[in-house]
PDB file as gemmi writes it, atoms N, CA and C in Angstrom:
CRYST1    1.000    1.000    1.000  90.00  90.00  90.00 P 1                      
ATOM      1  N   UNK A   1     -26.591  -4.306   5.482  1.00  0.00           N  
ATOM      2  CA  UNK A   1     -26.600  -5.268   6.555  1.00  0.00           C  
ATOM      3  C   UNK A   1     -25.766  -4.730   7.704  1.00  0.00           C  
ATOM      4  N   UNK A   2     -26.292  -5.399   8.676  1.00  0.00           N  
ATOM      5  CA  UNK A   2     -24.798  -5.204  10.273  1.00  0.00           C  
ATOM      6  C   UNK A   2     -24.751  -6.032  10.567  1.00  0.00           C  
ATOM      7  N   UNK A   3     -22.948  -5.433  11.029  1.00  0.00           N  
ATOM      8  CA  UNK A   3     -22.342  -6.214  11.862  1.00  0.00           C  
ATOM      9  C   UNK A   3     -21.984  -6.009  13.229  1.00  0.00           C  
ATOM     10  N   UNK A   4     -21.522  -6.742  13.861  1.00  0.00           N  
ATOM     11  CA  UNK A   4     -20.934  -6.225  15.344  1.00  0.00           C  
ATOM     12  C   UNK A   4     -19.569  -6.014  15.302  1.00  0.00           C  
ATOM     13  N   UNK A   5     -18.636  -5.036  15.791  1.00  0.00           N  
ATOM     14  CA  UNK A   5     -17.350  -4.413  15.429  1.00  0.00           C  
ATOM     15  C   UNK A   5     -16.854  -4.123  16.698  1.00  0.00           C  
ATOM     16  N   UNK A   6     -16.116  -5.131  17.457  1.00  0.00           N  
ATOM     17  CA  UNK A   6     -15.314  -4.594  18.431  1.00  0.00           C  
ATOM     18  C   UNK A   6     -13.688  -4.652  18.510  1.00  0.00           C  
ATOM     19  N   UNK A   7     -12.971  -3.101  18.343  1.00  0.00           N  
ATOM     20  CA  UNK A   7     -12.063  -2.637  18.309  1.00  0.00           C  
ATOM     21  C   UNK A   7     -11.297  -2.638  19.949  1.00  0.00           C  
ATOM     22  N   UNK A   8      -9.753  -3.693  19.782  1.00  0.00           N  
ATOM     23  CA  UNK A   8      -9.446  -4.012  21.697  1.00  0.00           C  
ATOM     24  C   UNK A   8      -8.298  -2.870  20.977  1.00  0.00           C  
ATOM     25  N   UNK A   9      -8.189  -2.095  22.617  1.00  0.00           N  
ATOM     26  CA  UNK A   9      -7.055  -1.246  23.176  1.00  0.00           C  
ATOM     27  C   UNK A   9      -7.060  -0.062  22.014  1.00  0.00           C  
ATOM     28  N   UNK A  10      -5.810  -0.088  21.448  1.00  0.00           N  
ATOM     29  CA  UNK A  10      -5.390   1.796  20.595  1.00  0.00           C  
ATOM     30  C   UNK A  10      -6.083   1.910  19.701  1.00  0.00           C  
ATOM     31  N   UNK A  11      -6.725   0.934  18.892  1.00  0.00           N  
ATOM     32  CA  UNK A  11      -7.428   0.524  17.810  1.00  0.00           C  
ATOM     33  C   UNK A  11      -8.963   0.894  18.364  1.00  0.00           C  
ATOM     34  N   UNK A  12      -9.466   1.412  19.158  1.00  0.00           N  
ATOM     35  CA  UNK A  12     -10.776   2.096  19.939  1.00  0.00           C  
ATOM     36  C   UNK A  12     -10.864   3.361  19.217  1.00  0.00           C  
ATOM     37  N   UNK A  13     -10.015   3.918  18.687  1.00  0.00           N  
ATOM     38  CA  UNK A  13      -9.286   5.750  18.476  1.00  0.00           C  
ATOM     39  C   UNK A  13     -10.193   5.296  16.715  1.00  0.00           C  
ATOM     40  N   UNK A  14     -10.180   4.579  16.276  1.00  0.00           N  
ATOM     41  CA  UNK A  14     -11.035   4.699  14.842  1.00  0.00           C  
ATOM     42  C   UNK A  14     -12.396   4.239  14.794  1.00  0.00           C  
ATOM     43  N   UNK A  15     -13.197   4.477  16.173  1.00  0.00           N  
ATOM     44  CA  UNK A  15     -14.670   3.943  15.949  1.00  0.00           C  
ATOM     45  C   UNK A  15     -14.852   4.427  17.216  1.00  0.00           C  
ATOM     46  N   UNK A  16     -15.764   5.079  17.560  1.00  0.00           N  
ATOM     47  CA  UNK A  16     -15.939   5.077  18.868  1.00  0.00           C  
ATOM     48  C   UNK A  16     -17.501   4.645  19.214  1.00  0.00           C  
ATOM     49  N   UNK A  17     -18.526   4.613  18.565  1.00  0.00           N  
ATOM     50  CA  UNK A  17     -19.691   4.134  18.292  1.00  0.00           C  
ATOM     51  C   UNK A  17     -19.587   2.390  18.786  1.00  0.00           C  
ATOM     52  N   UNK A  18     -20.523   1.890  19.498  1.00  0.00           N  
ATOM     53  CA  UNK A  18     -20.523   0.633  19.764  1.00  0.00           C  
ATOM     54  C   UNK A  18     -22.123   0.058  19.441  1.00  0.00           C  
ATOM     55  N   UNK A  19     -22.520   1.292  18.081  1.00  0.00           N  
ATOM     56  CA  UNK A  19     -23.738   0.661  17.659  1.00  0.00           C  
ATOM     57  C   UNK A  19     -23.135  -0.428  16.359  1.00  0.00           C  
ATOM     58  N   UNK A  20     -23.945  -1.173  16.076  1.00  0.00           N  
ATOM     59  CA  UNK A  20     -23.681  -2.038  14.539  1.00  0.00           C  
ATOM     60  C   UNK A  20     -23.253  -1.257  13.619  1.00  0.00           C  
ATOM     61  N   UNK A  21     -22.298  -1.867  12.937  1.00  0.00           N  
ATOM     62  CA  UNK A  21     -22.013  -0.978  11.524  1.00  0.00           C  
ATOM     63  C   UNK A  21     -22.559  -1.236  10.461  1.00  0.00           C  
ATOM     64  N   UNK A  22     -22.757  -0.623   9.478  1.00  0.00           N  
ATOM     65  CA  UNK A  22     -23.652  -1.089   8.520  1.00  0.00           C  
ATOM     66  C   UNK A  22     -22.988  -1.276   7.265  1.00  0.00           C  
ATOM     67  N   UNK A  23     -22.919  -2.103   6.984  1.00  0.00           N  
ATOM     68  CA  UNK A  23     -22.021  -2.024   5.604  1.00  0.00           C  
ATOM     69  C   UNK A  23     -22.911  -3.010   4.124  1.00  0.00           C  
ATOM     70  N   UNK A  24     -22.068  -3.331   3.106  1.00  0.00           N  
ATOM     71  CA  UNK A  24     -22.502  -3.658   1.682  1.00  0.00           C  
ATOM     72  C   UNK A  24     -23.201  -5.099   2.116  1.00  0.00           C  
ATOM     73  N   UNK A  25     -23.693  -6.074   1.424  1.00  0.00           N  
ATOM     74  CA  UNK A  25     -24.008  -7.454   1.732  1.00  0.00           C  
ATOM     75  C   UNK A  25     -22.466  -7.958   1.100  1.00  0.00           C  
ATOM     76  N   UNK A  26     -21.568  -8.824   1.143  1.00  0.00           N  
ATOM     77  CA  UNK A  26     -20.506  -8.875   0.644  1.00  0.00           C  
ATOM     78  C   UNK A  26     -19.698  -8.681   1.358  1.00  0.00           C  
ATOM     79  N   UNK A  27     -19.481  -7.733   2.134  1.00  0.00           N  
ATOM     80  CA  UNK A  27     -18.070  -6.941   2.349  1.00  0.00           C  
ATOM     81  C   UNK A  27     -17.343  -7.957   2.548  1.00  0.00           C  
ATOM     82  N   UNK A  28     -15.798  -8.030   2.487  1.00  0.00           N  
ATOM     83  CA  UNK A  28     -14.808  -8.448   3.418  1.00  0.00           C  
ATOM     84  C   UNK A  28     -14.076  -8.290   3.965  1.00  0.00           C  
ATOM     85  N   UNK A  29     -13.503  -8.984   4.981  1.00  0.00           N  
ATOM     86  CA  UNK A  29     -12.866  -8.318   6.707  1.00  0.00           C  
ATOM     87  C   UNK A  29     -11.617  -7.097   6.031  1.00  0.00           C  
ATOM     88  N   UNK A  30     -11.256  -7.223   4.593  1.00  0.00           N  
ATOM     89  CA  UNK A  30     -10.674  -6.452   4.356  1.00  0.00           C  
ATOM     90  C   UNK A  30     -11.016  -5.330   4.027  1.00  0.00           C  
ATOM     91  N   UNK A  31     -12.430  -5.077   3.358  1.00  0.00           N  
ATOM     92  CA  UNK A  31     -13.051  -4.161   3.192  1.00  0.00           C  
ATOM     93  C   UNK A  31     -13.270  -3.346   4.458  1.00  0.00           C  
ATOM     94  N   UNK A  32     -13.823  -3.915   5.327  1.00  0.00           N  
ATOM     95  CA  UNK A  32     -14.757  -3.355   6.431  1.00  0.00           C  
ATOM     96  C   UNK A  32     -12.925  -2.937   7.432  1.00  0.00           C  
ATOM     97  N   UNK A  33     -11.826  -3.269   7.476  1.00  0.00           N  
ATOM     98  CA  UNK A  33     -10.748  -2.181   8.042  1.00  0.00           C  
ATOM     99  C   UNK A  33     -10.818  -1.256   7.387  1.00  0.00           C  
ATOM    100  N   UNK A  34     -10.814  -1.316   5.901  1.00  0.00           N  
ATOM    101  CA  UNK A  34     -10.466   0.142   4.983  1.00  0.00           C  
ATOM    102  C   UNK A  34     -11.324   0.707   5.560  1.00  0.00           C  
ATOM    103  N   UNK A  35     -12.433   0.320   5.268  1.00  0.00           N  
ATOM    104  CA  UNK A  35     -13.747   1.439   5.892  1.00  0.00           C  
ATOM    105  C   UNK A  35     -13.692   2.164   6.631  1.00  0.00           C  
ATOM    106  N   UNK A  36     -12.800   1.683   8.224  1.00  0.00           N  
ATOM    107  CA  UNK A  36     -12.840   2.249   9.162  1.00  0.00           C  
ATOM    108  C   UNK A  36     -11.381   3.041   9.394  1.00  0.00           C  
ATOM    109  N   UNK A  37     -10.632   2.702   8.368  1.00  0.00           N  
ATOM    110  CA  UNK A  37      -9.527   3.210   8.222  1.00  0.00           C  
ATOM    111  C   UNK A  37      -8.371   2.661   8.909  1.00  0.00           C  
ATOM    112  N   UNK A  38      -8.516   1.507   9.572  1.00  0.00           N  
ATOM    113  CA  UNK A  38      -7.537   0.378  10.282  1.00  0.00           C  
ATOM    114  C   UNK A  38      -6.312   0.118   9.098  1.00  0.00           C  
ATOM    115  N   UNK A  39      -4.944   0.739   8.981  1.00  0.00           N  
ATOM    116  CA  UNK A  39      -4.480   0.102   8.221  1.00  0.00           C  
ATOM    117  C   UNK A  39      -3.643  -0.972   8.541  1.00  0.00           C  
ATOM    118  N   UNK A  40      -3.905  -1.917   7.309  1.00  0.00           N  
ATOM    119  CA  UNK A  40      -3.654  -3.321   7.284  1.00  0.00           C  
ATOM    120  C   UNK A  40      -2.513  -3.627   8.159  1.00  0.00           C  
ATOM    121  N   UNK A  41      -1.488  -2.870   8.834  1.00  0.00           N  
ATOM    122  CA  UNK A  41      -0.726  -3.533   9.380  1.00  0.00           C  
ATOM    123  C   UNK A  41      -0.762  -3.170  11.147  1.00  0.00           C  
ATOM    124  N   UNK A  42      -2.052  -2.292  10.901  1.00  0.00           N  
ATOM    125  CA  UNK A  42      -2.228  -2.106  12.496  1.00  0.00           C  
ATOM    126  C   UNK A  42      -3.405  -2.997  12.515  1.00  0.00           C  
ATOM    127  N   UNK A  43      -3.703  -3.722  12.293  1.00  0.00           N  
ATOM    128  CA  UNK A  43      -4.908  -4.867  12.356  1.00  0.00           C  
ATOM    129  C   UNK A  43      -4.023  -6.343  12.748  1.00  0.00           C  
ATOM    130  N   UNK A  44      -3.659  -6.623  14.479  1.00  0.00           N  
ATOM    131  CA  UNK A  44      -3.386  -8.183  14.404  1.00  0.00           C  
ATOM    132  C   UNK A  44      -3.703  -8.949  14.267  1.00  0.00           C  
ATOM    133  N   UNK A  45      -4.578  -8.901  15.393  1.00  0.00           N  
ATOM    134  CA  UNK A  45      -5.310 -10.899  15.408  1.00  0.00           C  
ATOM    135  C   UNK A  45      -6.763 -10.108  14.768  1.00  0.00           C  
ATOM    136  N   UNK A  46      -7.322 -10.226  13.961  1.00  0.00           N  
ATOM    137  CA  UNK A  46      -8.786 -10.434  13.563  1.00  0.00           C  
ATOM    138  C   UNK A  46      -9.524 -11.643  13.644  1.00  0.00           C  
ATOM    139  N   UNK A  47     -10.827 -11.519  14.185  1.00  0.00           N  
ATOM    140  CA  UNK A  47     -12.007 -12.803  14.480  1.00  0.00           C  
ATOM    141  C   UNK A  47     -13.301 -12.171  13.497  1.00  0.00           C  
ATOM    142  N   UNK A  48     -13.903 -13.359  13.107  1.00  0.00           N  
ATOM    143  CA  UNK A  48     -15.103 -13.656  13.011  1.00  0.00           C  
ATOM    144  C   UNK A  48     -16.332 -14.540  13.549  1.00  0.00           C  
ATOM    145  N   UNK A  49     -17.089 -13.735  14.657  1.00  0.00           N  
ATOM    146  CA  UNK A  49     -17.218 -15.007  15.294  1.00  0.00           C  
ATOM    147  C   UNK A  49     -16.641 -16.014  15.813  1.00  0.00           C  
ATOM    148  N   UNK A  50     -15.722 -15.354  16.921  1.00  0.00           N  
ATOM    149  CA  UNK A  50     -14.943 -15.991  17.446  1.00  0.00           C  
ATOM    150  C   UNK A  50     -14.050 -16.509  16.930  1.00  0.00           C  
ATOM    151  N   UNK A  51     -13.624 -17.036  15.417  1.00  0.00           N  
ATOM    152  CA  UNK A  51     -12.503 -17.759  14.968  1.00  0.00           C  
ATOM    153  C   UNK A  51     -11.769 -16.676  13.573  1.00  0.00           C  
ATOM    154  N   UNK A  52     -10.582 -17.332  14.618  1.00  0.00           N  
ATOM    155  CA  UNK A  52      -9.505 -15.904  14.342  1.00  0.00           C  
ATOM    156  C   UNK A  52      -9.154 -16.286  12.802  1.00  0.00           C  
ATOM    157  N   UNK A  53      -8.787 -15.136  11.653  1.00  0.00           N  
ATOM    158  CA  UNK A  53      -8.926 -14.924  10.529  1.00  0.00           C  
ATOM    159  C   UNK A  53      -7.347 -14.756  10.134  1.00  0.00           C  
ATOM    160  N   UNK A  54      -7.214 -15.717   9.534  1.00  0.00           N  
ATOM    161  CA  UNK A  54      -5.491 -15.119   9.038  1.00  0.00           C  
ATOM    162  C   UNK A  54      -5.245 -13.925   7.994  1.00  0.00           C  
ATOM    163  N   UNK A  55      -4.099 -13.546   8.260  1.00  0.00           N  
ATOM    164  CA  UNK A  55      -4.391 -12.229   7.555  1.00  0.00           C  
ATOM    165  C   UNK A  55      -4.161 -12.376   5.756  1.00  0.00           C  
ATOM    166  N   UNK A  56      -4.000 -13.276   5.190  1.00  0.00           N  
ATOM    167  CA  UNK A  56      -3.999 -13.839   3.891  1.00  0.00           C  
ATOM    168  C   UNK A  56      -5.104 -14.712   3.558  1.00  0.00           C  
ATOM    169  N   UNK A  57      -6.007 -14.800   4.521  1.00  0.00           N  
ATOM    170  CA  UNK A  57      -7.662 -15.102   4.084  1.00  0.00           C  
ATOM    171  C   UNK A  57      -8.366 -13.947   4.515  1.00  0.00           C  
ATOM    172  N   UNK A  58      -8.117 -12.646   4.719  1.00  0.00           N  
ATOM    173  CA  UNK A  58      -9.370 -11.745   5.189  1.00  0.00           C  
ATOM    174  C   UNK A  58      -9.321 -10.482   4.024  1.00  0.00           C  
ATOM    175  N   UNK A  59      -9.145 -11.005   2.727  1.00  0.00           N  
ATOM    176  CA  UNK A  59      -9.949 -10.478   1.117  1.00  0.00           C  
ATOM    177  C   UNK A  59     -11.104 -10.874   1.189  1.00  0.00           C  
ATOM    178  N   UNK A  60     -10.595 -12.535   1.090  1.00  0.00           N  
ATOM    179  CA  UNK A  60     -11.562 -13.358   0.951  1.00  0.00           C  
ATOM    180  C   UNK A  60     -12.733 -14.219   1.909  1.00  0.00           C  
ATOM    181  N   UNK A  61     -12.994 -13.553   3.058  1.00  0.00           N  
ATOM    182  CA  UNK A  61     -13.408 -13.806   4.184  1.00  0.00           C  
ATOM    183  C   UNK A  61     -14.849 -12.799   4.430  1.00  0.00           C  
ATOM    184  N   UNK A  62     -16.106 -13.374   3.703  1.00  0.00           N  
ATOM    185  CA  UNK A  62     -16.728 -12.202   3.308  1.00  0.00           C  
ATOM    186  C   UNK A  62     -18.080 -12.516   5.296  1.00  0.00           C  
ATOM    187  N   UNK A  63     -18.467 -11.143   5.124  1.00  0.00           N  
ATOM    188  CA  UNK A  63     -19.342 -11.211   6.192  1.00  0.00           C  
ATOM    189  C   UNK A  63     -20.461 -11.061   6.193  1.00  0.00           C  
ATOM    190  N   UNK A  64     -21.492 -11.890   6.854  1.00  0.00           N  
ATOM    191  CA  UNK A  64     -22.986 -12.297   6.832  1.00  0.00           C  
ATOM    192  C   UNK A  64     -23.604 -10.619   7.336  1.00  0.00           C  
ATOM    193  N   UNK A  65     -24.723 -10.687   7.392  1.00  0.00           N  
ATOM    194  CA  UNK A  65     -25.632 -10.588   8.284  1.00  0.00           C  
ATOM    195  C   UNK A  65     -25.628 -10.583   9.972  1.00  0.00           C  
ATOM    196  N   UNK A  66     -25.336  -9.687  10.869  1.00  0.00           N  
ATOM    197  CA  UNK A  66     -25.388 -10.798  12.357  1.00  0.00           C  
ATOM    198  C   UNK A  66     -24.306 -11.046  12.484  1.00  0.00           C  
ATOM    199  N   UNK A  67     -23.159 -10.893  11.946  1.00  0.00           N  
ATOM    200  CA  UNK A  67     -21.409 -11.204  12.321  1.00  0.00           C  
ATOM    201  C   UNK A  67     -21.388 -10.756  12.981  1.00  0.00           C  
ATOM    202  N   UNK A  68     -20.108 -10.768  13.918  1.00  0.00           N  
ATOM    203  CA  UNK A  68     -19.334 -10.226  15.051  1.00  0.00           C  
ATOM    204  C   UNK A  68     -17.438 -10.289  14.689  1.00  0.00           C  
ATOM    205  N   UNK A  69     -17.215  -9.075  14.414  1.00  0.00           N  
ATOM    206  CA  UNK A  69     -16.082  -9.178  13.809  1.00  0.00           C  
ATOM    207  C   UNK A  69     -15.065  -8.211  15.151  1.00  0.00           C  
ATOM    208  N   UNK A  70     -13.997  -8.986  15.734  1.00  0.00           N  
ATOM    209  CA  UNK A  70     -13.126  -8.268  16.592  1.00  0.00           C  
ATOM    210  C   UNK A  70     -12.062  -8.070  16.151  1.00  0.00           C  
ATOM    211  N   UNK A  71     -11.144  -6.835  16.223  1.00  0.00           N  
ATOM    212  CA  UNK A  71      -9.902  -6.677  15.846  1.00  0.00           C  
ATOM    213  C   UNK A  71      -8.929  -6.383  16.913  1.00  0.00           C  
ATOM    214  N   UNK A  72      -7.610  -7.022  17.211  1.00  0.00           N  
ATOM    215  CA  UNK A  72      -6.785  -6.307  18.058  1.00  0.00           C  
ATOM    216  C   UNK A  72      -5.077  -5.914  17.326  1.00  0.00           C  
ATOM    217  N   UNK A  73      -4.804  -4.975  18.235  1.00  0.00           N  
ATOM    218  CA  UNK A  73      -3.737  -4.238  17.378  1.00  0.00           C  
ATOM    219  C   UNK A  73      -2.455  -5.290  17.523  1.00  0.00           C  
ATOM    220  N   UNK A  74      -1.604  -5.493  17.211  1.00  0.00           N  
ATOM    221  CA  UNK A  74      -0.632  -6.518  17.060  1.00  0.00           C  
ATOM    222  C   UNK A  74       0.420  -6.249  18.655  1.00  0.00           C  
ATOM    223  N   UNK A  75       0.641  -7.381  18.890  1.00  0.00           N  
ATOM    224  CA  UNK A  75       1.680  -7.227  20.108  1.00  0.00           C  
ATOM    225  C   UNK A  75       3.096  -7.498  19.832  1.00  0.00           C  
ATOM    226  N   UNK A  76       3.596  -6.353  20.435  1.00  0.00           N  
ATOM    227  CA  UNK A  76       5.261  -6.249  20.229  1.00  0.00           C  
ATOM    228  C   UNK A  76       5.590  -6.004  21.844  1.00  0.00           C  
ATOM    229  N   UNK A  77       6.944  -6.120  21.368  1.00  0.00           N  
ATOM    230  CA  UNK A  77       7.730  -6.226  22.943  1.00  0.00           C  
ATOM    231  C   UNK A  77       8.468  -7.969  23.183  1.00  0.00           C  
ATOM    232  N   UNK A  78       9.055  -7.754  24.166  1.00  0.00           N  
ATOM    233  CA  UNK A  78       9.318  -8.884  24.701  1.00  0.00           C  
ATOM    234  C   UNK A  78       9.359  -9.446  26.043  1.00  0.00           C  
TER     235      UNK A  78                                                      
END                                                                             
């Protein structure tokens, strides 16, 4: 199946393709970072379809068909 995968700002550097990705029927948002090699703590805000995924539901946060999954890298500073 695909999905739609858009990677904001430094997090661009592990995908550069802005075709669909293709992955298992199943996967979840946790799967599909490993995949791309996002590790878990450079992954901030994650969405599915617009509604943002906490990071202690995205094991279990599996993705359709036709998703649209965005990731941005976490903000620091003050």
């Amino acid at each position: 199946m695909n999905i739609e995968l858009r990677l904001v700002g430094r997090l661009k550097e592990y995908r550069q393709s802005q075709e669909p990705l293709e992955v298992s029927a199943g996967v979840s948002v946790t799967q599909v970072l490993a995949l791309i090699g996002i590790p878990d703590d450079e992954a901030g805000m994650v969405a599915v379809n617009g509604t943002s995924i906490a990071r202690k539901d995205r094991p279990n946060q599996q993705l359709e068909e036709g998703d649209s999954m965005t990731v941005l890298a976490p903000v620091h500073g003050g």
